[in-house]
C-alpha positions as CSV (number, residue, x, y, z in Angstrom):
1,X,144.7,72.9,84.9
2,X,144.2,70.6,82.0
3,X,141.1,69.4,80.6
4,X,141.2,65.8,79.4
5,X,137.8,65.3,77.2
6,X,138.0,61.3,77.8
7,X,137.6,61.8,81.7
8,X,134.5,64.2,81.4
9,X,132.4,61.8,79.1
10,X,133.6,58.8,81.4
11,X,132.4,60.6,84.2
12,X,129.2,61.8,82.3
13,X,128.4,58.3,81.3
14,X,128.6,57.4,85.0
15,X,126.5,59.7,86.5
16,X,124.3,58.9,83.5
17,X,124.1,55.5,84.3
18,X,123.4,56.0,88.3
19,X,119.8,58.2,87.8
20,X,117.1,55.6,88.3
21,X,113.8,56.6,87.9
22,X,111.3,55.8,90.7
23,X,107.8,54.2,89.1
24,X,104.8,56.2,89.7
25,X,102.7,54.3,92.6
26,X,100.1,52.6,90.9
27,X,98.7,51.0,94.6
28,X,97.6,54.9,95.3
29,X,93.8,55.0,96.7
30,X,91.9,57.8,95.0
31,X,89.1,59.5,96.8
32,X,86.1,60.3,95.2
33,X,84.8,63.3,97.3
34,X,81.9,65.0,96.0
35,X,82.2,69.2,96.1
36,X,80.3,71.3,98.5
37,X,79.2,74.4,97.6
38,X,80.4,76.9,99.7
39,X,79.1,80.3,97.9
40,X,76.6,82.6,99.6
41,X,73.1,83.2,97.5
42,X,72.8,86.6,96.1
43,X,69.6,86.8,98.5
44,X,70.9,86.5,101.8
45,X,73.2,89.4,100.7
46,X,73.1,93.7,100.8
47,X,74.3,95.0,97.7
48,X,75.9,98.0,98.1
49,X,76.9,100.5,95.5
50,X,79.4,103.0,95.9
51,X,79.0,105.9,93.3
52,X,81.8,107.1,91.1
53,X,84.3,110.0,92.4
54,X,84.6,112.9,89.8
55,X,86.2,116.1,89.4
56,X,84.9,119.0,87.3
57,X,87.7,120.4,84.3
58,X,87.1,123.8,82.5
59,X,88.5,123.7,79.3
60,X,88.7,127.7,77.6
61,X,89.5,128.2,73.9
62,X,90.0,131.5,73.0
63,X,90.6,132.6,69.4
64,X,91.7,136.2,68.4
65,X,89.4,137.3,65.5
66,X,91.2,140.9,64.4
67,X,89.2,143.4,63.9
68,X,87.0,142.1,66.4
69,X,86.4,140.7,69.9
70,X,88.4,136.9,69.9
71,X,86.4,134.5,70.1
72,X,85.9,132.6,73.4
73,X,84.7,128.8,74.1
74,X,84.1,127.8,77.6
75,X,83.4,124.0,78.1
76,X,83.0,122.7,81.6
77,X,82.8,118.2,82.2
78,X,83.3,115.8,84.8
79,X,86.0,113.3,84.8
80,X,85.9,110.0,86.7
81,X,89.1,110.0,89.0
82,X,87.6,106.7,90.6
83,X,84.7,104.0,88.8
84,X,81.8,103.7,90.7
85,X,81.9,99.7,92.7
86,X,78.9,97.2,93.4
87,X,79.7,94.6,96.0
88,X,77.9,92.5,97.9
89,X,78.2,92.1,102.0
90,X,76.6,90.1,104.7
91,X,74.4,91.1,107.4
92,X,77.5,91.7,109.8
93,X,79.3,94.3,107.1
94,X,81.6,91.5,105.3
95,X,82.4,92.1,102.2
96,X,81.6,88.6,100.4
97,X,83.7,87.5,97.3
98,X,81.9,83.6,97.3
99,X,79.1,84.7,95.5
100,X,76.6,81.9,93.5
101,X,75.4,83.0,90.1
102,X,78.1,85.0,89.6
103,X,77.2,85.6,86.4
104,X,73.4,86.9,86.6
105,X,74.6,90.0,88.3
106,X,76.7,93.0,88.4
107,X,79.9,93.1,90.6
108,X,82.9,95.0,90.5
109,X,83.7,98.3,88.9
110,X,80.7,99.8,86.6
111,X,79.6,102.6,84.3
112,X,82.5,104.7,82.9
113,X,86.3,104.4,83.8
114,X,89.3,106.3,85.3
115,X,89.0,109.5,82.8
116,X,86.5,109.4,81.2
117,X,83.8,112.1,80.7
118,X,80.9,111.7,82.2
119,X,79.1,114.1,80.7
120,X,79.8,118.3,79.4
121,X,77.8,121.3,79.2
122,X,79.0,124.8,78.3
């Protein structure tokens, strides 16, 4: 099948010409509604921490030291497989996300993160 170039800009010129654009209604009643607050006060709230979950590593080094005894390092730590959470709930156990002052307190994950050593002793 042959392409003729004339009948595909007379036929876009047509279906440029047929779009009509549709004017925005300018008749349209706007509301002026004034927001409710709908967060929950930090004081009608538990707060409820759940502590990190951790895992103790050994880590041994041991060097050999010719002529004498090798040299051995024994380091043990605790690594935080999951960050400790605050959140906040209700009085019926509902964990509440709507808080006000969001800002003022701590929420979420805290103190050290996924991997991290918490601390070592040998």
């Amino acid at each position: 099948m042959r392409v003729n170039i004339k009948n595909i800009s007379i036929l876009l010129c047509i279906g440029l010409l047929s779009c009509e654009t549709v004017p925005e209604n300018q008749n349209a009643n706007s509301l002026n509604v004034t927001p409710i607050e709908t967060c929950i006060s930090v004081s009608s709230l538990i707060k409820v921490e759940v502590p990190a979950k951790t895992k103790i590593q050994y880590a041994i080094t041991i060097i050999d030291n010719p002529p004498y005894e090798p040299i051995e390092n024994k380091v043990k730590r605790e690594v935080v497989i999951k960050q400790a959470n605050i959140y906040y709930q209700d009085s019926n156990g509902n964990k509440i996300l709507d808080i006000c002052d969001k800002e003022n307190i701590l929420l979420g994950n805290v103190g050290p993160g996924i991997g991290e050593t918490i601390g070592s002793a040998n």
